[in-house]
N, C-alpha and C positions, 0 to 999 in steps of 0.2 A: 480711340482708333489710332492715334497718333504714337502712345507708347507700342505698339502693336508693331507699327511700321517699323518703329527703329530698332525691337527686337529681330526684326527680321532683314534691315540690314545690317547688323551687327553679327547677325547668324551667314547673311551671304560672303562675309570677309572669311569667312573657313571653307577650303577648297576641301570637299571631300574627292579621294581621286579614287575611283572606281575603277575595281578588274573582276574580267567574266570569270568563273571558280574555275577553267578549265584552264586559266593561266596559271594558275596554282599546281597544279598537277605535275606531275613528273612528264618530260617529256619521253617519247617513245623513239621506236625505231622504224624509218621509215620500210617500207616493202623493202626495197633495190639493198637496204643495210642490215636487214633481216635474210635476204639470199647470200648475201656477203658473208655475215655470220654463220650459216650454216653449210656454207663451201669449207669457212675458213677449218669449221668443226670436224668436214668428213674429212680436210687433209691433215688433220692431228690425230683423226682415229684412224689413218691408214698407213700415216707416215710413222708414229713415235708408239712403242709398247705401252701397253696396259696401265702401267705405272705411271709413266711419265705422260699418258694423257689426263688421267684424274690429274696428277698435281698440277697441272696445266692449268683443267678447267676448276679448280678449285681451290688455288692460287690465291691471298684474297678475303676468301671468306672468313665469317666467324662464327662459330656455337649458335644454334638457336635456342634462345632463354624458354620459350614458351609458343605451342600452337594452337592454334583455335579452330574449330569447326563445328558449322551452324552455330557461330556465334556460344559454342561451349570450349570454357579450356579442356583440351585432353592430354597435352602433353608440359611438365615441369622440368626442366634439366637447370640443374645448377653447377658449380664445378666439384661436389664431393660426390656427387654421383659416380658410381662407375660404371665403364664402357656396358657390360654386359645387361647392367640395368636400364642404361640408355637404347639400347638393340630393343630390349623389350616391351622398353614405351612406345619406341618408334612401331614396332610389329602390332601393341595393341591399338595403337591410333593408325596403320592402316585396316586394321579389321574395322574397327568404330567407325571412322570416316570414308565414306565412300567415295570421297574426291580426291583422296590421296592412293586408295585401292585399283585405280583406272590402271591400265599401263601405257603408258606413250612412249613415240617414238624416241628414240635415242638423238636424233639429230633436230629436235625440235622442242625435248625436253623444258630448255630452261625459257623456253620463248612462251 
């Protein structure tokens, strides 16, 4: 019984430091910062053309390598692909996936 013990104070000198998985998570945007955002959105799509609002809101970003739905790949893009073949992945993976097929609003889009 004795070795017993002293494994298990030997075991208490290691602080395991524990966080709930929900600290792990990416933080979000609160309500008040999500209204903010999408004021800030409609005074770019009423103030600035066409043009200069995509590069705005697109500013930024990068290629997407690969999409998934229901946990199936459907779309590959690499960079020898060209554009015309990338339209057409995209077009078959919204007919395939019916979560990308939805329409939503514009000003609520990326949220």
């Amino acid at each position: 019984a004795i070795p017993a013990k002293r494994e298990m104070e030997a075991s208490s000198d290691v602080v395991i430091e524990r966080m709930p998985s929900i600290e792990r998570e990416p933080r979000t945007l609160s309500p008040q910062q999500l209204q903010y955002a999408r004021e800030a959105a409609l005074y770019v799509l009423n103030t600035k053309t066409l043009e200069e609002a995509v590069s705005i809101f697109t500013e930024g970003l990068q290629p997407v390598i690969s999409l998934h739905c229901n946990g199936k790949r459907t779309v590959n893009v690499d960079d020898e692909t060209e554009e015309s073949d990338q339209v057409a992945a995209m077009m078959h993976t919204r007919l395939s996936c019916p979560l990308l097929g939805r329409e939503r609003d514009i000003v609520s889009a990326p949220f």
